[in-house]
C-alpha positions, 0 to 999 in steps of 0.5 A, a space after each residue: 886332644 887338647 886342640 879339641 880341648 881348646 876348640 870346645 872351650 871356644 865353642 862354649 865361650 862364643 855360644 855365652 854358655 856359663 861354665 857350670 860344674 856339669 859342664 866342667 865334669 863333662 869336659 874332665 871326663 872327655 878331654 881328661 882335663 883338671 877343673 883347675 885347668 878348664 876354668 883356667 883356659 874358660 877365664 882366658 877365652 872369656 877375656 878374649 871373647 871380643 876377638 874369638 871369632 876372627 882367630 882361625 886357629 885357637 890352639 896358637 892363640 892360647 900358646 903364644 898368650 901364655 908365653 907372653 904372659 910369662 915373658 911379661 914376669 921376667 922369663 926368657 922365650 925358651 923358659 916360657 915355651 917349655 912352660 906352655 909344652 909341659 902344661 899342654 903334655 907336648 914338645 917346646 918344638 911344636 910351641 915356638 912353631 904354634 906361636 911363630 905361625 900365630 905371631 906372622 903377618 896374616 899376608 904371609 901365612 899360606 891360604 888354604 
């Protein structure tokens, strides 16, 4: 849920749709985020709009952000995913793996 979540805020940053409260109280009861949360993760992609369209997976690129913006105010990695896996209601496991998989060379992740 919160990868359709995060691909819905893409989604909406891309196509330069302003986040009004309609839209913030739609995407509250479809994904049952907060409005805090929601124009929190709409700041983000908006600051990052330059580079939307060239990441494949949106989910990693938000994870591994939020870890290093957390590192960056003197956390260790372990803290900063715990961070991000209780913020997003999943497991540290699936974070260090998400931001693994963001952060290895494009040549040696798999092609489809």
């Amino acid at each position: 849920m919160k990868k359709l979540f995060l691909e819905e805020l893409k989604c909406i940053v891309e196509s330069e749709v302003p986040l009004t409260e309609y839209r913030v109280e739609r995407l509250q009861e479809e994904f049952g985020q907060s409005p805090f949360l929601i124009k929190q993760f709409y700041q983000l992609l908006l600051e990052k709009r330059h580079i939307l369209p060239f990441i494949d997976d949106v989910e990693a690129a938000v994870y591994d952000y939020i870890v290093s913006r957390e590192m960056a105010q003197a956390k260790t990695f372990y803290g900063a995913t715990m961070f991000v896996a209780e913020m997003f209601g999943t497991t540290q496991t699936y974070v260090k793996c998400k931001v693994n998989q963001y952060r290895q060379p494009a040549s040696l992740k798999p092609s489809a």
